[in-house]
N, C-alpha and C positions, 0 to 999 in steps of 0.2 A: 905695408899692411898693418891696422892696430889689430890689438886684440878680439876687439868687434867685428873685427871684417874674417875671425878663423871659422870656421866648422859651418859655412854659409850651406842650408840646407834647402835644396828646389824643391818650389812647393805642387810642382806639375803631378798628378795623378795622388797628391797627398789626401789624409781623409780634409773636413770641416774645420776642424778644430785644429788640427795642425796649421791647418795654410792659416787660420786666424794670430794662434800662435807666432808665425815668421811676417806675418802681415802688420802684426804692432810691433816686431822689432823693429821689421823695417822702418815705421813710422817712429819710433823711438831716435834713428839714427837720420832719419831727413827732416825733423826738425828743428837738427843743428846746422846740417850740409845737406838743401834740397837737392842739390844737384849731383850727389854721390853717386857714380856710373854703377857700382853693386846695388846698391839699395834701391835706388830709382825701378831696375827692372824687377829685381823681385817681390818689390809692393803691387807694380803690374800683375806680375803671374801670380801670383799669392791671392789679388782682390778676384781676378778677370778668368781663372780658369774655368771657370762655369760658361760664361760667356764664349769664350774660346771653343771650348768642345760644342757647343749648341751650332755656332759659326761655320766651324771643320764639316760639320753633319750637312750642313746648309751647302757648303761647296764641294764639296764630294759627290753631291746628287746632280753637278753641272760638268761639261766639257771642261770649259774655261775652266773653273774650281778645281776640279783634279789637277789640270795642268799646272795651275798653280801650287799647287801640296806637294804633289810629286818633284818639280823640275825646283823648287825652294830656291826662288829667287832672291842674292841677300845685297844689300847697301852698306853694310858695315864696314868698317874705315878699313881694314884690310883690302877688299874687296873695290873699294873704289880710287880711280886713279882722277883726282881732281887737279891737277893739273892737266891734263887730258881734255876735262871737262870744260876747265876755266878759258880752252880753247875755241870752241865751239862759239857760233855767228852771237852775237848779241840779241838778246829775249829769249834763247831756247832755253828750256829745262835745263840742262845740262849746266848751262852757262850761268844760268842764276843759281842751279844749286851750286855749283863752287863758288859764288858770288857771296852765297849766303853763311857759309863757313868762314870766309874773308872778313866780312864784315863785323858780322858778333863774334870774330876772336871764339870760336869752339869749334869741337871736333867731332867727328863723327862717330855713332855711336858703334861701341863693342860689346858683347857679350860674357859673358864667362859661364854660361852653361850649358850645357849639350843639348842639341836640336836635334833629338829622339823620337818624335810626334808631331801631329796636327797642331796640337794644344802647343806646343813647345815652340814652332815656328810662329805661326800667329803671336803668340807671346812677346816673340823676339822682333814680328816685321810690325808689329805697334810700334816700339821703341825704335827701328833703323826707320822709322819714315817722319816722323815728328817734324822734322825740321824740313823734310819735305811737301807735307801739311802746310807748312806756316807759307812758303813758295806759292803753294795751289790754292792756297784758300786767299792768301792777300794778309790773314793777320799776323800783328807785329811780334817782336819779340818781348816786348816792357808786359809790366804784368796784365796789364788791358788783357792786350792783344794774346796771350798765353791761356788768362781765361777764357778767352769767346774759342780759341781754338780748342779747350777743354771741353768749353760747352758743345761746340761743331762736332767733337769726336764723341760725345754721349749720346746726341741724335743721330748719327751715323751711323754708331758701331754698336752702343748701349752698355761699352763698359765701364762697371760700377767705379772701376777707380777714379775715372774722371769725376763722376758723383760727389765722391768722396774731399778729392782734390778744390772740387768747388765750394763743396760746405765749407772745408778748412778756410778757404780763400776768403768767401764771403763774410765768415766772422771776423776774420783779420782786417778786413777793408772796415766794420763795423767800429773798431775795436781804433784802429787807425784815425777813420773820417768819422766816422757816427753815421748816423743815419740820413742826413742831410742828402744824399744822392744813392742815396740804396736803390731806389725804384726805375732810375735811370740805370744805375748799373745792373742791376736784373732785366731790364728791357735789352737790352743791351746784349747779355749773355742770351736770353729768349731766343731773340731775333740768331743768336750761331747756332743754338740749339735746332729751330726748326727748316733751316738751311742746312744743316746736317744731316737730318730727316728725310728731308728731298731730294737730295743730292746721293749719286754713285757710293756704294760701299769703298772707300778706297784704298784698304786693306786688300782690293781682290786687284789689283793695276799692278801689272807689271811694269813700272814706271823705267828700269832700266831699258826697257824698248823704245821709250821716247825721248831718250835725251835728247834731240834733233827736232822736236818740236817746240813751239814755240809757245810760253806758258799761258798767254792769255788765250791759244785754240784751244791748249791741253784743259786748262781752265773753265773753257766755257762748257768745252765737253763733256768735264766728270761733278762741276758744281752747277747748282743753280746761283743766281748773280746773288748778290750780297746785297740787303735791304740798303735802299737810298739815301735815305734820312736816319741816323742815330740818334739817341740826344746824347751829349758830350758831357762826359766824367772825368775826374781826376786821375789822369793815366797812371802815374806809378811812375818807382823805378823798373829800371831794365832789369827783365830775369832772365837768368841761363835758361837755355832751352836743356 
């Protein structure tokens, strides 16, 4: 652990100005190492807790919702036995998600802070499903495909991080390419955005129920289909999820 990484403080029930406070550190520290397992989630909880608690409200007033808060179903590499998984018929959930860990060489994600609240669990099941997003929704892991699922989870869910994630993004593709295919890659991110929109919150899916299904049912079930025609942009390299 460096220095950076001591006296890491949760910005869960913090005032304003604190969680902004732990919100530019963390961005201080992910834009040397985007994919820092600390810092990654506590930009999440730091940006999203307003969102989170609005959410909690939302599912708490349903059957399903509560079952979900209460019974805190987790995916976190503890918790999953992917060998297990990678067992499972060929197309199931199950079996692409351990496909999907195989493949892009990463691991699943971990926490390090206590799952105390609504706000705190939401918090944490943004971050353990990401990579199960990228499964359900079809996009890839290169930087494309990580924004459109950025974009997909801001019309989904509405949290600000991913907003923020996308600005970042979108200057650096500027900054990179130029302006030359901005307006395709904004159509582009659009078209995840409002397939996000129409599509099942999927934050509320107990998805460890359906490893045994198969992802294109599971797929059809909890998204709406994915626009037909794109116009095609300069992918990127591949980024860690």
């Amino acid at each position: 652990m460096s220095e950076r990484d001591e006296e890491i403080e949760s910005p869960i029930g913090a005032s304003l100005l604190k969680r902004i406070r732990i919100g530019l550190r963390a961005l201080d520290v992910l834009k040397d190492d985007p994919g820092h397992t600390v810092y990654g989630p506590l930009l999440n909880a730091s940006m999203d807790s307003g969102a989170y608690t609005a959410m909690a409200r939302e599912l708490r007033a349903s059957a399903e919702g509560r079952r979900l808060l209460d019974e805190r179903p987790t995916l976190q590499g503890p918790d999953l036995d992917l060998e297990a998984l990678s067992r499972l018929p060929e197309g199931t959930l199950g079996r692409e998600f351990a496909r999907y860990f195989a493949v892009n060489q990463v691991q699943p994600f971990v926490t390090t802070f206590a799952i105390d609240s609504d706000e705190a669990y939401l918090s944490k099941r943004y971050r353990e499903t990401h990579d199960l997003f990228h499964v359900i929704t079809g996009y890839a892991t290169d930087v494309l495909g990580e924004m459109e699922l950025q974009a997909f989870v801001l019309g989904n869910a509405g949290v600000p991080s991913a907003a923020l994630v996308l600005a970042f993004s979108t200057a650096m593709r500027v900054k990179t390419y130029g302006t030359t295919e901005l307006r395709p890659y904004l159509a582009r991110l659009a078209a995840a955005y409002r397939r996000g929109a129409r599509s099942r919150l999927l934050l509320t899916v107990a998805f460890e129920e359906h490893w045994q299904r198969p992802v294109s049912e599971l797929s059809s079930a909890l998204c709406v289909p994915a626009q037909d025609t794109l116009p095609t942009v300069t992918v990127g390299a591949k980024q860690a999820a």
